[in-house]
VOGU-3710 file (C-alpha; in Angstrom, 3 decimals, decimal comma):
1> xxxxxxxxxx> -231,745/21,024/17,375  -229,217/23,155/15,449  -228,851/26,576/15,215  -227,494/27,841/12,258  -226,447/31,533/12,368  -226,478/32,663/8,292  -225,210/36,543/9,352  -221,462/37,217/7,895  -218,696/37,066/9,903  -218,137/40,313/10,714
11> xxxxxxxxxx> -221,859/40,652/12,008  -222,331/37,923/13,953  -222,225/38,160/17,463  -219,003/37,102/19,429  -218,843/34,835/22,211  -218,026/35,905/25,596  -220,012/39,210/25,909  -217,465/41,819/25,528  -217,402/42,678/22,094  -218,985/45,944/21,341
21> xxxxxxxxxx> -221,637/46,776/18,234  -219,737/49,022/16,126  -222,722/51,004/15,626  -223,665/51,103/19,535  -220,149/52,719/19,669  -220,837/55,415/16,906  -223,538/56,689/18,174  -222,764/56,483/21,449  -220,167/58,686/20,617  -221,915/60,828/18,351
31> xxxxxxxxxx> -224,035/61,779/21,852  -220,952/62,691/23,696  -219,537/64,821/20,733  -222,681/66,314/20,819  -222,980/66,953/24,576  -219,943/68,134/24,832  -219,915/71,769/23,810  -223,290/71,809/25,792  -221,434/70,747/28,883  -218,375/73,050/27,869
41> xxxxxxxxxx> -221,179/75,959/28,187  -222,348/75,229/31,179  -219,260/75,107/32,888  -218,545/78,360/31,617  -221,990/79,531/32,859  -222,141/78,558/35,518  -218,397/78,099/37,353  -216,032/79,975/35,722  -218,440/83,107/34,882  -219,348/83,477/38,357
51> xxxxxxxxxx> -216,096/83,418/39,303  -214,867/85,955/37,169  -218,126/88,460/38,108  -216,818/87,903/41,390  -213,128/88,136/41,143  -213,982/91,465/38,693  -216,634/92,922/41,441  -213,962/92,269/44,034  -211,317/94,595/41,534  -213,773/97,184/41,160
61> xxxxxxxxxx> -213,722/97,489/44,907  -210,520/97,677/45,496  -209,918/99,700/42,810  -212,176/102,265/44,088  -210,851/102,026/47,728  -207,039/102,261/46,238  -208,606/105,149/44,318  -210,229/107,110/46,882  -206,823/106,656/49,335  -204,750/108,009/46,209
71> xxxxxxxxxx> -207,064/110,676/45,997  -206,835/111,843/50,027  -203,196/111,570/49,327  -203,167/113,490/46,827  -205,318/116,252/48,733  -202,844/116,080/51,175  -199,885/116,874/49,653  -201,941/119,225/47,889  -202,457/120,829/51,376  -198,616/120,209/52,605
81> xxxxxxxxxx> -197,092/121,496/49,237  -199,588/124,981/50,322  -198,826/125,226/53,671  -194,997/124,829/52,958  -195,858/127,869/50,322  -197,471/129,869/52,902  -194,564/129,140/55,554  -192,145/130,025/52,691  -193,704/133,227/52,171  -194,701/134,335/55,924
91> xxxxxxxxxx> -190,174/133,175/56,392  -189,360/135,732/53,955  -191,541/138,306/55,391  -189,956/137,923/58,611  -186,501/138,061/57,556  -186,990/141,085/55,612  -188,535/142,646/58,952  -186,566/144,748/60,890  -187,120/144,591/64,338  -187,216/148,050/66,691
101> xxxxxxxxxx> -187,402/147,406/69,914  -184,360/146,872/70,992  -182,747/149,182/68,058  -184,753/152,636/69,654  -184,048/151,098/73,556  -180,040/151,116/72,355  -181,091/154,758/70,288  -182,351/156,215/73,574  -179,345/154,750/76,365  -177,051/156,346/73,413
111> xxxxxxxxxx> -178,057/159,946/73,618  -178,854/159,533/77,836  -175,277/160,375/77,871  -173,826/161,170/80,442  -172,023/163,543/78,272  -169,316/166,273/79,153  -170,792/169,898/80,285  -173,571/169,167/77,755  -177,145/167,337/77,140  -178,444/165,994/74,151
121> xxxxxxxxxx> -181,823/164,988/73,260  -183,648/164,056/69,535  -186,307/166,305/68,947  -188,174/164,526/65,430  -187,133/161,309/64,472  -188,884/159,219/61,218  -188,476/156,008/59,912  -189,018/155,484/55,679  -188,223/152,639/53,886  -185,288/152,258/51,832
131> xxxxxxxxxx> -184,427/150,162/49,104  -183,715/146,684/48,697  -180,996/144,808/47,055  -181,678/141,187/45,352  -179,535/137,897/45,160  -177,911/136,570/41,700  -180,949/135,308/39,943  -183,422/137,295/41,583  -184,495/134,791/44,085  -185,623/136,999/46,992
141> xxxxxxxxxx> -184,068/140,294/48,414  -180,096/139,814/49,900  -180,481/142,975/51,826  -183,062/145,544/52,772  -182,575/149,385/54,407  -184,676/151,742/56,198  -183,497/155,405/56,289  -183,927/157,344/59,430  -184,124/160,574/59,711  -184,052/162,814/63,025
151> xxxxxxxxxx> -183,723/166,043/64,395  -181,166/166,800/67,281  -180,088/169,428/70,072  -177,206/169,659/71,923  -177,696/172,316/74,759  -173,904/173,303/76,392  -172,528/175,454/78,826  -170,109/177,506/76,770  -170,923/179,121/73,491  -167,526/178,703/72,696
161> xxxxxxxxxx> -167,602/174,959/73,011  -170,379/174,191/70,742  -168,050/172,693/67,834  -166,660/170,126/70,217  -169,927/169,317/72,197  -171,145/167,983/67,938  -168,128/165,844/67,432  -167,951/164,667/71,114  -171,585/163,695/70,301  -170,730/162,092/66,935
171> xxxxxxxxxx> -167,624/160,174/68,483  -169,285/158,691/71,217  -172,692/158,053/69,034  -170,348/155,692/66,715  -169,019/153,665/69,557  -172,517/152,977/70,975  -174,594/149,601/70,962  -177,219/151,566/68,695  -174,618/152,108/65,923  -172,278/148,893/66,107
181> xxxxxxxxxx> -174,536/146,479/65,961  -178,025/147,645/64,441  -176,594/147,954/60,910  -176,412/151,590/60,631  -174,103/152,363/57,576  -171,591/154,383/57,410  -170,349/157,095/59,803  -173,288/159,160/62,140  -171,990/162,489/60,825  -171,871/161,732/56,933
191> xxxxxxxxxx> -175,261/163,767/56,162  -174,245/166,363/58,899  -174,262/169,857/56,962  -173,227/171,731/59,933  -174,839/174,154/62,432  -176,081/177,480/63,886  -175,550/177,622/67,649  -177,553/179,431/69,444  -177,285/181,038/72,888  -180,607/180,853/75,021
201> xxxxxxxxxx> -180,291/184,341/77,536  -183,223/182,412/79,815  -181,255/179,080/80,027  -178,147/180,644/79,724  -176,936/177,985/77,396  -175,705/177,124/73,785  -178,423/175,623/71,720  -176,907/173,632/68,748  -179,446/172,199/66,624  -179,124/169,736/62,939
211> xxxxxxxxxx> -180,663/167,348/61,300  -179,192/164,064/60,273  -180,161/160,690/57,725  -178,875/157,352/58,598  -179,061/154,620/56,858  -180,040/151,149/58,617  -179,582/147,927/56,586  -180,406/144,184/57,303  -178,540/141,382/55,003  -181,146/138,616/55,182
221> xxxxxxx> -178,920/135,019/56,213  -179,838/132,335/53,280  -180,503/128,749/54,921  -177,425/126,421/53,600  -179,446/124,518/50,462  -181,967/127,535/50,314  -182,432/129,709/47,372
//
């Protein structure tokens, strides 16, 4: 028996099995054109979006943390920048502060003497501030002064005497620790306005008795770099 096949050429089927139906092929790949965005989104939704909520969450975090650090270290330098501030200021305090102690020790071995045929002895003696001198600029005081003030008695043997008993006193007071190296200004006798001696019948002694101002200044040292 013969089979005829009446289908044109171009549609009849080719021997061997591996020709393809053009059709078969077109809408086979209509499909995957059509499944294709639908597998695009679903990559998307599910692999790379969760990966990118997770890689963002994981920058928020760190964000945060790098935050919160930049924040104590800010605080911090917040709390060095007042402390250094406060030590600046508490510095300068102290070196404007003139210390007494050892000034009024010196003051009081000065007028213990001994002295020649006569005593002497500071009757009053004040302390007031003075003024105080500033650098180029005006960047702190170079220099402050305290003036002090006292009342003094030289008690002699001879009446006659009493003019060199005061400049034996004033000699000797301006070779002393108390004046060379305390920053007292000057010379002791420059307020000195003179005297009245006095002869005391029940001590049988010249009384000499003045009052005198001294100046005491204190240069403030400047740190090499410091203002």
């Amino acid at each position: 028996m013969l089979l005829i096949n009446l289908l044109p050429p171009e549609l009849r089927k080719k021997r061997g099995g591996t020709d393809f139906n053009p059709i078969v092929l077109a809408v086979a790949a209509c499909y995957l054109l059509a499944l294709a965005p639908v597998g695009t989104w679903a990559w998307f939704k599910f692999v790379r979006l969760p990966a990118a909520e997770r890689a963002l969450a994981e920058a928020n975090t760190t964000l945060e943390d790098k935050t919160a650090q930049a924040a104590a270290v800010e605080a911090l330098k917040n709390q060095i920048a007042e402390a250094n501030r406060h030590r600046s200021l508490v510095v300068g305090l102290l070196s404007q502060k003139m210390y007494w102690a050892r000034t009024l020790d010196d003051f009081a071995n000065s007028l213990a003497g001994p002295w020649p045929s006569f005593e002497v002895c500071c009757t009053e003696l004040s302390f007031q501030p003075g003024s105080s001198e500033r650098r180029a600029g005006g960047k702190g005081p170079a220099s402050v002064t305290c003036m002090i003030k006292g009342r003094f008695k030289l008690v002699g043997e001879k009446r006659t005497e009493s003019g060199d008993y005061v400049k034996a006193f004033f000699t000797r007071l301006e070779t002393e620790p108390f004046w060379k190296i305390h920053g007292l200004q000057d010379k002791p006798e420059r307020t000195y306005k003179g005297d009245s001696p006095n002869w005391n019948n029940d001590i049988q002694k010249v009384v000499v008795e003045f009052s005198l101002d001294w100046q005491r200044l204190k240069t403030i040292a400047v740190a090499k770099g410091g203002s």
